[in-house]
C-alpha positions in Angstrom: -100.3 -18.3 44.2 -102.2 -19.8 41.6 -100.5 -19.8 37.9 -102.6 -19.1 34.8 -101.7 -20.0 31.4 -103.8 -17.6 29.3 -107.0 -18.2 31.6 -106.4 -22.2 32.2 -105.2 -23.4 35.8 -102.3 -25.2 34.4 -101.4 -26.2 38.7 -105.3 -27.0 39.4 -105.5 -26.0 43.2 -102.2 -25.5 44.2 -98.7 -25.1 42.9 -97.6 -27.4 46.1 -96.4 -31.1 46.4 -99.1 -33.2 47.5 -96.0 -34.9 49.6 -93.8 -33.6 52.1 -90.5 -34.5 49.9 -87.6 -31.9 49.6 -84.4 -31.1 49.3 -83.6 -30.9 53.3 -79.9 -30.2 54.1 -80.7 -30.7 57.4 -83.2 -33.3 57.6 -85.6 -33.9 60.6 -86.0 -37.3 62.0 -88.9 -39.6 60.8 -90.4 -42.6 61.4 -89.6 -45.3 59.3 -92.2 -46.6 57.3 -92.6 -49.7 55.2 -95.2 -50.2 52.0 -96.3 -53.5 51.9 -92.8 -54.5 53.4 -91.1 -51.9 51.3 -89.5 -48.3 52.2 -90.8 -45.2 50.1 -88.2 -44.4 47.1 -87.7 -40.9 48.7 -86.2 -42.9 52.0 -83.8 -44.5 49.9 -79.5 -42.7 49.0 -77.8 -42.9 46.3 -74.0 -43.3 46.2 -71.7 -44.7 43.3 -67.7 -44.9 42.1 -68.4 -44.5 38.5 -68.7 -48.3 38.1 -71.8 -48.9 39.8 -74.1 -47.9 42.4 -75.8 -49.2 45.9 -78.9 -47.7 47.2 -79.0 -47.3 50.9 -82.3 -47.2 52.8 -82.8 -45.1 56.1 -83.4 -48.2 57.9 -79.4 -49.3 57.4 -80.3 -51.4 54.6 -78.9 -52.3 51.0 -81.3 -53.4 49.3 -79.7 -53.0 45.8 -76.1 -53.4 44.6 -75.2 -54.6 41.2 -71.4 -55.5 40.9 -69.1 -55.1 39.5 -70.9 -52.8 37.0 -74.4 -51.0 36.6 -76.0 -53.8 35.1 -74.1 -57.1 36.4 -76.8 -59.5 37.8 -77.6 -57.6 41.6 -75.8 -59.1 44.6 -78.4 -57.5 46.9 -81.7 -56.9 45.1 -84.2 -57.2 48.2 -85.9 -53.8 46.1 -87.4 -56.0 43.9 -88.3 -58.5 46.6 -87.7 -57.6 50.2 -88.1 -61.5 51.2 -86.0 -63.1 48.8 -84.1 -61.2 46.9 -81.1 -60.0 49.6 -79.4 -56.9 51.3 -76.6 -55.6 53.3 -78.1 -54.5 56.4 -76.6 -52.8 59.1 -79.5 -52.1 61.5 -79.4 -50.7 65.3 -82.1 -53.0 67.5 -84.8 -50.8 68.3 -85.0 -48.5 65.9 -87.6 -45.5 66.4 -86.5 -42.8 63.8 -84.0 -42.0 61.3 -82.8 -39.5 58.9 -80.3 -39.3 56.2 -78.3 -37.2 54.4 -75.5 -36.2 51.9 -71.7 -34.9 53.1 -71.5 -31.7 51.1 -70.4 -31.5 47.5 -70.3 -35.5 48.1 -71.4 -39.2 47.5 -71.1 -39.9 51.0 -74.2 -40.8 52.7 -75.0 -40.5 56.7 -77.7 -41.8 57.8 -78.9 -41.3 61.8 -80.8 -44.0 63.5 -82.1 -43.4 67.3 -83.3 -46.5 69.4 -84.8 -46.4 72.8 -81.2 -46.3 74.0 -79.2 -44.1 72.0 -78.2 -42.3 68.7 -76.0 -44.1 65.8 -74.6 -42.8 62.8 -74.2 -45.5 59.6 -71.8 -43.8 56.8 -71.7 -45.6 53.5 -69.5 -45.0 50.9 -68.9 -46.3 47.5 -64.6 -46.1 47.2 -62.7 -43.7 45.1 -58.8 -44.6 44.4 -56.6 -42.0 46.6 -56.3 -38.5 45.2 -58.7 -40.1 42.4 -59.8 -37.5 39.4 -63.5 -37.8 38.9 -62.6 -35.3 35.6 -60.4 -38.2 34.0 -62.2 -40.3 31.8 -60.2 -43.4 33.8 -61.8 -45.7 36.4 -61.5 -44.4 40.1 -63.0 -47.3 42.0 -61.7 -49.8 44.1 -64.7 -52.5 44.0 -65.1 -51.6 47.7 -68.4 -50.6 50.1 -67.4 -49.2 53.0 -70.2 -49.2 56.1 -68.8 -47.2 59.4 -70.8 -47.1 62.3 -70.6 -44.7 65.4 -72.7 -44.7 68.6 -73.0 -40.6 68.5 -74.7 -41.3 72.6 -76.4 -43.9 74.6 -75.5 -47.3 73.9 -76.7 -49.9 70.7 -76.8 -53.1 69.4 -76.0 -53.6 66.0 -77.8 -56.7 63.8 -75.2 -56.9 61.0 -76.7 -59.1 57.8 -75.3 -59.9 54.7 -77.4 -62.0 52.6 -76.7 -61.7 48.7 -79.5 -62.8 46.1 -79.9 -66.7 46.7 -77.8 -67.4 49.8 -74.1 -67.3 50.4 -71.6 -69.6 52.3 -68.5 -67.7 54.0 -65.1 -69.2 55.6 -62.5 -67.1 57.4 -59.8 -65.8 55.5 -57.4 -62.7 55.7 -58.7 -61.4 58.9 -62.4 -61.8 57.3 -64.8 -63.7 55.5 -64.6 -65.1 52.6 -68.2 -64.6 50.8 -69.3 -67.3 48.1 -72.9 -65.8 47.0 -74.5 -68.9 45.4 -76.3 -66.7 42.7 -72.8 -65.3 41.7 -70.4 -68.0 41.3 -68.5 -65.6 39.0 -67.3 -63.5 42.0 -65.5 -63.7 45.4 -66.4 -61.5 47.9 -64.3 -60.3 51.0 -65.8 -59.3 54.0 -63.6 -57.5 56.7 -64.4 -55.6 60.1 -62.4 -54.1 63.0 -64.6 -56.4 65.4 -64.7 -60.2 65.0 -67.3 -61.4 62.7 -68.8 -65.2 63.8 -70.7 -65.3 60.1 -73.0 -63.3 57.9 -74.9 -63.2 60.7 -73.6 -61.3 64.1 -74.9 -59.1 66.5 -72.2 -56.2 68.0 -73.1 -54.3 71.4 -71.6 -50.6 71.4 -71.5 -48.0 73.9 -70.5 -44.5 73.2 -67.6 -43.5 71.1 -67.3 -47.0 69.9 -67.1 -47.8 66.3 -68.2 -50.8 64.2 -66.2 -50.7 60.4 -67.3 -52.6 57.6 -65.6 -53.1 54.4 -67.4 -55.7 51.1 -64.5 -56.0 48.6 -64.8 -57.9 45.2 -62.6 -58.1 42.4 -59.6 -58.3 44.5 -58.9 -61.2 47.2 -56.0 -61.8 47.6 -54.8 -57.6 47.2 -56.3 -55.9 49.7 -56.2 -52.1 51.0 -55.2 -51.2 54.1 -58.1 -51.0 56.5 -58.6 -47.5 57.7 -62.1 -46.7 57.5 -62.0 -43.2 58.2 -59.2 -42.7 55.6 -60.9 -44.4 52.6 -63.8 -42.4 53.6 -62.1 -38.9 54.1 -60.5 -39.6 50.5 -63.4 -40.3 48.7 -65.0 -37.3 50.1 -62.1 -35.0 49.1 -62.3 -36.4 45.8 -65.7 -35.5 45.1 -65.3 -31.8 46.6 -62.2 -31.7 44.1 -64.5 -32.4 41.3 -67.3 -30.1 42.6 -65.4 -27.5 42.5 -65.7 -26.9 38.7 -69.6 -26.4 39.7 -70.9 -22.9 38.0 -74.5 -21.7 38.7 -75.9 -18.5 40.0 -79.4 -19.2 39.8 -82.9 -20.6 41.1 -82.9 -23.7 43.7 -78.8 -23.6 44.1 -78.8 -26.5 46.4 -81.0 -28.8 44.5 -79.0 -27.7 40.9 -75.5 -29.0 43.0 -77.4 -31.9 44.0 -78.7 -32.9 40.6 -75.1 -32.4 39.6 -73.5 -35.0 41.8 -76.5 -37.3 41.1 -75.5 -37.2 37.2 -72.4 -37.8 37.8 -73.5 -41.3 40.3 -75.3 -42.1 37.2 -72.0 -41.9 35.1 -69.9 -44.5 34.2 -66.8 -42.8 34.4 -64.4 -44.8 32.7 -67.0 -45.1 28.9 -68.4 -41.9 29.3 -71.4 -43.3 28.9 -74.8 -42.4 31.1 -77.2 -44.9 32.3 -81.1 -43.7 32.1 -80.8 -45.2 36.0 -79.4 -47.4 37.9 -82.6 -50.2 38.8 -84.7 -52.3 37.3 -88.3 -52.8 37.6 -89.3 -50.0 39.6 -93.0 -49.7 38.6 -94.4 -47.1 37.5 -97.3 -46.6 38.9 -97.0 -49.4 41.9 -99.1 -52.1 40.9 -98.9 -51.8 37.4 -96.8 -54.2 34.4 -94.7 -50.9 33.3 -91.6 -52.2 35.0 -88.7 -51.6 32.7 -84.9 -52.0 32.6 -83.7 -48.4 32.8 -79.3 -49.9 33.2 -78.1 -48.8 30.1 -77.3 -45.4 28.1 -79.9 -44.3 25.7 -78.8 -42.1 22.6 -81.4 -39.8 23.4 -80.1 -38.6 27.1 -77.3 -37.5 25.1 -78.2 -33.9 23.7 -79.7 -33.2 27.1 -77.5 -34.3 29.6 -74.7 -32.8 27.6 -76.7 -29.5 27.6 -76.9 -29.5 31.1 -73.5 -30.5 32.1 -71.2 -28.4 30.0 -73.4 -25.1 31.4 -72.3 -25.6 34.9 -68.9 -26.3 34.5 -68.7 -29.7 33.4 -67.1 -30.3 30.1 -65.0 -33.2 30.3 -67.9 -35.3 31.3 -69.8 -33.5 28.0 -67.1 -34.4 25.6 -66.8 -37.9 27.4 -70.2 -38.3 27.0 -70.7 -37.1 22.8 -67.1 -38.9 22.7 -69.1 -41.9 23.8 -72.2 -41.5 21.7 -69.9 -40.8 18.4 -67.5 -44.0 19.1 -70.8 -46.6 19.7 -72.4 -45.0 16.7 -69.3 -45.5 14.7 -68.7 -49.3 16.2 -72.1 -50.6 15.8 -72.4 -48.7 12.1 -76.2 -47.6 12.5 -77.5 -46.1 15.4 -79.4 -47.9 18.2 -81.0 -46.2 20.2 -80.0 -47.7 23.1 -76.3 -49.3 24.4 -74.6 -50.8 27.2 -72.2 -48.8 29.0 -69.5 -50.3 27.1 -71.2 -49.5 23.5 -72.5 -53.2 22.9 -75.6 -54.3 22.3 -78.3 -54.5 25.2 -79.7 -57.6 26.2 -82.4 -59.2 25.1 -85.7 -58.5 27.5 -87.0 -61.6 30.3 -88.9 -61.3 32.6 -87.6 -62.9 36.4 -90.4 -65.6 37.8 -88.4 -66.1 40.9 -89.6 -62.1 42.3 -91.8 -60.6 43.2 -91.6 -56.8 42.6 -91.2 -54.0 44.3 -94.5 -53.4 46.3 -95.7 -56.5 44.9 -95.4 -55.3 40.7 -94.9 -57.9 38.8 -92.8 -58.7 36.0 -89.4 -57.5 36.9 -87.7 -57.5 34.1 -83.8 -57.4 33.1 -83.1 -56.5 29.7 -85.0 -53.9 27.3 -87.3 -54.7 24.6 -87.0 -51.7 23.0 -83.8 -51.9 22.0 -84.4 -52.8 18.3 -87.0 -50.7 18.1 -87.3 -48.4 15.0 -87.2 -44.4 16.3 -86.1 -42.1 13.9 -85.3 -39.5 16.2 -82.0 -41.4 17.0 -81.0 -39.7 13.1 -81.3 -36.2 15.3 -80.2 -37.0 18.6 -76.6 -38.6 17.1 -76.2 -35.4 14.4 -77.2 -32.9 17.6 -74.5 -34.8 19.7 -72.5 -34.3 16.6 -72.7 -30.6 16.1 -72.3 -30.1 19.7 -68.6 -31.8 19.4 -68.0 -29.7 16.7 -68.6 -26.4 18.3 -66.8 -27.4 21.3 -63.9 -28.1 19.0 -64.0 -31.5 18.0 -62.7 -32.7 14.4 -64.8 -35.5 12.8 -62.3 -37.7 11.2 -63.3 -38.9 7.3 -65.0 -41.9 7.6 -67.3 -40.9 10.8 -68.4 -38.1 9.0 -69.3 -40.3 6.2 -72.0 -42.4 8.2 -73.0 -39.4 10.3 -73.7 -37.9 6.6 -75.6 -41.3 5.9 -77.8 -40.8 8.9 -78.6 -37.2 7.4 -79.6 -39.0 3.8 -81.7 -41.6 6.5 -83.8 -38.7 7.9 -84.6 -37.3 4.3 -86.0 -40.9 3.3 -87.6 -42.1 6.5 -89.4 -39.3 7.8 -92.9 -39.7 6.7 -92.1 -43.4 7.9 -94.4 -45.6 11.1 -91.8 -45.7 14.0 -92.5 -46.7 17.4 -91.3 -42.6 18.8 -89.6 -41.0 21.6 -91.9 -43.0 24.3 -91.1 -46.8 22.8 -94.6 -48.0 22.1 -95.3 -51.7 21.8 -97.7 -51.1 19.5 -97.8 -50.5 15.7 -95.9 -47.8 14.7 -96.9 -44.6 13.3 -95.7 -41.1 12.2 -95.0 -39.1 15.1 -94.6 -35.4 15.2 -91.6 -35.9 17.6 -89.7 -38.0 15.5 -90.5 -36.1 12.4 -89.2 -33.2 14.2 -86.0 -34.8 14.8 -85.4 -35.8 11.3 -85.2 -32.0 10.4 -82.7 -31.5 13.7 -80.8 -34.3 11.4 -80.8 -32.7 8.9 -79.7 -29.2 10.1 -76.9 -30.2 11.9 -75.5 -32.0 9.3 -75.9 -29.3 7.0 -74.2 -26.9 10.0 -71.2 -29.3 10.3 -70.8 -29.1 6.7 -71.0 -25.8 6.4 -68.0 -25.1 9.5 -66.0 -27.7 8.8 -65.8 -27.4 5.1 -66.8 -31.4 5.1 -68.4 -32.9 1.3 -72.2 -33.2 1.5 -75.3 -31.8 -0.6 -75.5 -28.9 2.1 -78.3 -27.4 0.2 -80.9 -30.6 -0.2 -80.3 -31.2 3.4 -81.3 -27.6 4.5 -84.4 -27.8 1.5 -85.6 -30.9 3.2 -85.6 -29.4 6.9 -87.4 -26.3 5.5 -89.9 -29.2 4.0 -90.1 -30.9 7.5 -90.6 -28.2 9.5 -93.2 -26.8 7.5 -94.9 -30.1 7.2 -95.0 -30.5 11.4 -96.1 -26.8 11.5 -98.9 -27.7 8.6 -99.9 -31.2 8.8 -99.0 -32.1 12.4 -101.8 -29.0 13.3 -105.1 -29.6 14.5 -107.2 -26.0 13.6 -110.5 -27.5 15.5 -108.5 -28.4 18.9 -106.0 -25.6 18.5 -102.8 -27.9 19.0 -99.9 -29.5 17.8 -100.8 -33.3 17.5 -99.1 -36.8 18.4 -98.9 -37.6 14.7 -98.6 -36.1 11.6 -102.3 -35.9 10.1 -103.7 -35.5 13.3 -103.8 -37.6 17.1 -103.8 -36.8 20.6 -101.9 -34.4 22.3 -98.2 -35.5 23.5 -95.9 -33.4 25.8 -92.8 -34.6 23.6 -94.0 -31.2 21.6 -92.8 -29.3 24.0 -89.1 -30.5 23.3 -89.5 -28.8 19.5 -88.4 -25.3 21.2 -85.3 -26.8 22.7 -84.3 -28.6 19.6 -84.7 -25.3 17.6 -87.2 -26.8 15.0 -89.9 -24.4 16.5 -89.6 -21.2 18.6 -91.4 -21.4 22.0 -93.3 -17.9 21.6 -94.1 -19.0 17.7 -98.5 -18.9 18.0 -99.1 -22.5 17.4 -96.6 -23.6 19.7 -97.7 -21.0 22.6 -101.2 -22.8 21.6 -100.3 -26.0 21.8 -98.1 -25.2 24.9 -101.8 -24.7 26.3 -103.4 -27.6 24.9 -100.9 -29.8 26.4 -101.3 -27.8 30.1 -104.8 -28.0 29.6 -105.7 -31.8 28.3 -102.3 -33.5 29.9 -102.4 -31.6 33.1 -101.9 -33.9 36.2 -102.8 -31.1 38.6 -99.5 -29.3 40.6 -97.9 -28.5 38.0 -97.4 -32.3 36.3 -98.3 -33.8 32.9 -98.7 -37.0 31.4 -96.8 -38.1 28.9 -100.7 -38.4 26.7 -103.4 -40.0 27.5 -103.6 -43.7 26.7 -107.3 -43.2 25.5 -106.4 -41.2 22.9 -103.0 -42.9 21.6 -102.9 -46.3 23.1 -99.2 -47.6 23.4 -99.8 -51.1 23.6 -99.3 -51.7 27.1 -102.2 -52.1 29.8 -102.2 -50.0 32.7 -102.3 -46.2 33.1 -99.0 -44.4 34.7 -98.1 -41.6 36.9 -97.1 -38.0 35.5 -93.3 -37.8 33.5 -91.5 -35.2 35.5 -89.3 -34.1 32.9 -92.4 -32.9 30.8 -93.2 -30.6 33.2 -89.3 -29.3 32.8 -89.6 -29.0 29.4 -92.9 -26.7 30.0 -90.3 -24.4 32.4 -88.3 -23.9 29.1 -91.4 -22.7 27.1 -92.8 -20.3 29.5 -89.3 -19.3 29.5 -89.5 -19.0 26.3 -92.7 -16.8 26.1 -90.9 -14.2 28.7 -93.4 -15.7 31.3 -90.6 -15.9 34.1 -92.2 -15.4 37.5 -94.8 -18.4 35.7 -91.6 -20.3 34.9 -90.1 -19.4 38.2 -92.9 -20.6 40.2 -93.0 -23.7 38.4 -89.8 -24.7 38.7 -89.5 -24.5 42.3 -93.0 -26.4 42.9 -91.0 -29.4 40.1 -87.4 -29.0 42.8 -89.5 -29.2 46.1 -90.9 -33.1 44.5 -87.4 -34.4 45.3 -86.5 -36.2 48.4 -85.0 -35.6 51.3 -81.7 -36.4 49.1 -82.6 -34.0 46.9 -83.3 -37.1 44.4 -86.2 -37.6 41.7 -87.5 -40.6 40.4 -89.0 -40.7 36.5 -92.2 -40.4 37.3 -95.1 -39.1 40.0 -98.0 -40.6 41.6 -100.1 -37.7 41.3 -102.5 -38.7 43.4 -99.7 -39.0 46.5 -97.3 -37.1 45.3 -95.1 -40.2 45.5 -92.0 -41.1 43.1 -92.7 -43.4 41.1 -90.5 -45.8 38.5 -86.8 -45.9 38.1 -84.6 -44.2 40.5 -83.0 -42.0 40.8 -83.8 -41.0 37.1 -80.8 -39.0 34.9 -83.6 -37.5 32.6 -85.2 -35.8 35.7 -81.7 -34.4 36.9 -81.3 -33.3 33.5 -84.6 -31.6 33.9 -83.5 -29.5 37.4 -80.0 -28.2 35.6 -81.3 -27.5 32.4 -84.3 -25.7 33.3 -82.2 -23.6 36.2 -80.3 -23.0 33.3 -82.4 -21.4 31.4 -84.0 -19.8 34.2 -80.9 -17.9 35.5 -79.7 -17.2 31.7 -82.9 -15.3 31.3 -83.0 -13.5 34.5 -79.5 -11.9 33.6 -80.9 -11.1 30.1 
């Protein structure tokens, strides 16, 4: 089926993945297959405790672990550089084909390996505390990585390696190894086994039924757990299906919607409340290019959205954990950022690493973010939506916060007409973007609707007076009457898919004419083919940085909403499944797409995108009920 959009081929041949990712929750075997030394993103699991994360490849490896938070320097990082940069592997000789795949409702990964000789099963788990609450704003993890292996038939040998980032030495202790990883002085590692282990290097021969358990610890040496594999994994499982069971959703793509869910929460740090964008670094975006950015930390804007998303399938304690968050850093650092750290702190300054070299060979990897300081005055609207959305939910705003989230109000009015570098942190000059214009008025809305219910002091009738004047002014000046669109900038620009985020903010209606046009524009001259857009095209409003990239999934999201919006469902429908089937195997999505592979491409997995596949089923299954 080919999808119009009033007579343009918004999917260009076909509505279907160039790839052969999907959510498969019962996976085939594959081949393994390397890129220039590298696996594919989409052969590459997620699992987390709420402190951090590891990424686990279908070859048995780790190739990325950051402890003991989401951005501490990496452990393993051999992601970034396969030869030098480390991993915890776990790899049967011989191995032919593998598959991988999630325990319901869980963060426990299995991943199947056959060899020439028999069939092994590697389950890796991040650890939850016993009879943990993943619904409590308190930490649940126990700074432990739990690797169990099973010979499911035949017979194997298992290559066990642990090589953190720039070398380690070990010495027995407690019925282990201790692990001294020279890049991390700051930590000591444990490593313990049910089989004896002669260094980080040892070789174990199985035959059927036999089982090879591995356990990493850090944080605690000298207080240990008992050792019982299957009952740290069986709890940590149960714990998850506890908190899954506050899923709601009758709607489009079930499976993939639970999925998202459970990745959101991976990408949660549980004990802040705070969300990071995603858990790597560098991943480039496209492959080969110098767009390789720092995604560890929480970014204001993710705040609106995700809390959107996760309080409409069940999840409000990690919504008010999460505007709880956003309110507290606001009111610590006394003007918004528009970034954090997990903790609410400042983010670190931006360097680039000379000592890797990249995943797939892109080059800089870089820790930190640059963009931090950046001016965007959208953050005025993205703190005062979180804001409003406490406040409906029943929050109380206590004197003084509502005295600078009144400031950031008075902020909008002044800067709006002002150069910022917008939604998609330019390193260029600044100028006055639509989007962030847009946002100003969302500022100054809400703050006039908190007023208003809560009975709080402000000039309730300037602010609404100067949203009227903002939205008129995007509707007016931001509109192009020769290219029939919405443009990047007030006074004219290129096109930019951030427009079609004005709907959800409620500064524009989706089905108001020049949206519904520039909804087309932005189909038409953005259009990626399959149903993806860029971001804009880097002719037409360079950014400052060289290089092209791939298509920004979420954009394409964001369309779903407006042809939802229009009443175009079976469009919308259509649209949205095509976006879902992109995901891996896992049922994860990465920030971007290589649209001419279909691959993922940049940071992952990618919260934003998740956001994207809740949200948009959402909105879907809200409008199919009527």
């Amino acid at each position: 089926m080919k999808v119009l959009i009033t007579g343009l081929a918004l999917w260009g041949s076909s509505i279907c993945p160039r790839s052969n990712n999907m959510l498969e929750l019962d996976p085939k075997f594959r081949p393994v297959r390397r890129l220039s030394g590298y696996l594919p993103l989409e052969d590459l699991g997620l699992i987390g405790n709420g402190a951090t994360v590891a990424l686990i490849g279908r070859d048995g490896s780790v190739p990325w672990l950051c402890v003991p938070g989401f951005d501490a320097e990496p452990l393993f990082c051999g992601l970034l550089d396969h030869a030098k940069g480390g991993h915890f592997s776990v790899t049967p000789e011989g191995l032919l084909e593998a598959r991988q795949r999630y325990e319901t409702d869980t963060g426990v990964l299995t991943t199947e390996v056959r060899t020439a000789t028999g069939l092994v099963r590697i389950t890796d788990a991040l650890v939850l505390r016993s009879r943990a609450d993943l619904t409590d704003d308190t930490p649940a993890d126990r700074g432990e990585l739990v690797r169990s292996v099973a010979v499911l038939a035949g017979s194997a040998r298992i290559d066990v390696r642990v090589e953190p980032r720039g070398g380690a030495r070990a010495h027995p202790a407690f019925s282990g190894l201790e692990v001294r990883a020279s890049s991390r002085p700051d930590l000591r590692l444990h490593l313990r086994a049910n089989r004896p282990l002669s260094g980080l290097q040892s070789v174990h021969a199985l035959a059927e039924g036999d089982r090879l358990d591995l356990v990493l610890s850090w944080g605690r040496f000298h207080r240990h757990h008992r050792f019982d594999a299957d009952a740290m994994l069986r709890e940590t499982a149960e714990a998850w299906r506890r908190w899954m069971t506050n899923f709601r959703y009758d709607g489009p793509q079930e499976p993939m919607v639970r999925r998202a869910a459970v990745t959101l929460k991976l990408c949660d740090h549980w004990a802040n409340g705070s969300l990071v964008a995603a858990p790597t670094s560098s991943l480039p975006a496209p492959v080969g290019g110098v767009r390789n950015w720092d995604y560890r930390y929480a970014w204001i804007r993710d705040a609106a959205f995700a809390v959107f998303a996760l309080r409409r399938i069940g999840f409000a304690n990690e919504a008010d954990a999460f505007l709880g968050w956003v309110l507290d850093a606001f009111e610590q650092s006394r003007w918004p950022r528009i970034m954090y750290t997990l903790g609410g702190g400042r983010v670190p300054e931006e360097r680039k690493d000379p000592e890797l070299t990249g995943y797939r060979n892109s080059v800089p990897v870089r820790w930190g973010n640059g963009a931090a300081d950046q001016r965007q005055h959208d953050v005025y609207g993205e703190v005062l939506d979180c804001a409003d959305q406490w406040v409906r939910g029943g929050g109380q705003l206590e004197p003084t916060l509502w005295s600078g989230l009144a400031g950031l109000a008075d902020a909008a009015e002044r800067t709006w007409r002002q150069p910022d570098q917008g939604i998609w942190e330019i390193r260029s000059e600044g100028r006055v973007f639509t989007y962030s214009a847009a946002l100003c008025q969302v500022a100054l809305d809400r703050a006039a609707a908190i007023a208003e219910r809560l009975g709080l002091p402000g000039p309730v009738a300037q602010w609404r007076s100067a949203a009227a004047t903002i939205r008129t002014a995007v509707l007016e000046e931001a509109w192009d009457e020769d290219a029939q669109t919405l443009c990047q900038h007030l006074g004219r620009g290129g096109v930019d898919a951030s427009l079609l985020a004005l709907p959800l903010r409620h500064v524009v209606p989706a089905d108001h004419p020049r949206m519904v046009a520039t909804m087309r524009a932005i189909a038409d001259r953005l259009g990626a083919g399959g149903g993806l857009l860029y971001r804009y095209r880097h002719d037409d409003s360079p950014d400052g940085i060289p290089g092209d990239e791939g298509a920004f999934l979420l954009c394409s999201f964001w369309l779903v909403d407006n042809l939802v919006g229009q009443g175009r469902l079976d469009e919308a429908e259509d649209l949205y499944a095509s976006l879902c089937a992109r995901a891996s195997p896992l049922g994860l999505l990465s920030e971007q797409i290589d649209p001419s592979t279909g691959e993922l491409a940049g940071n992952f997995p990618q919260a934003f995108s998740h956001i994207g596949v809740i949200a948009s089923g959402v909105t879907l299954a809200r409008a199919r009920a009527g």
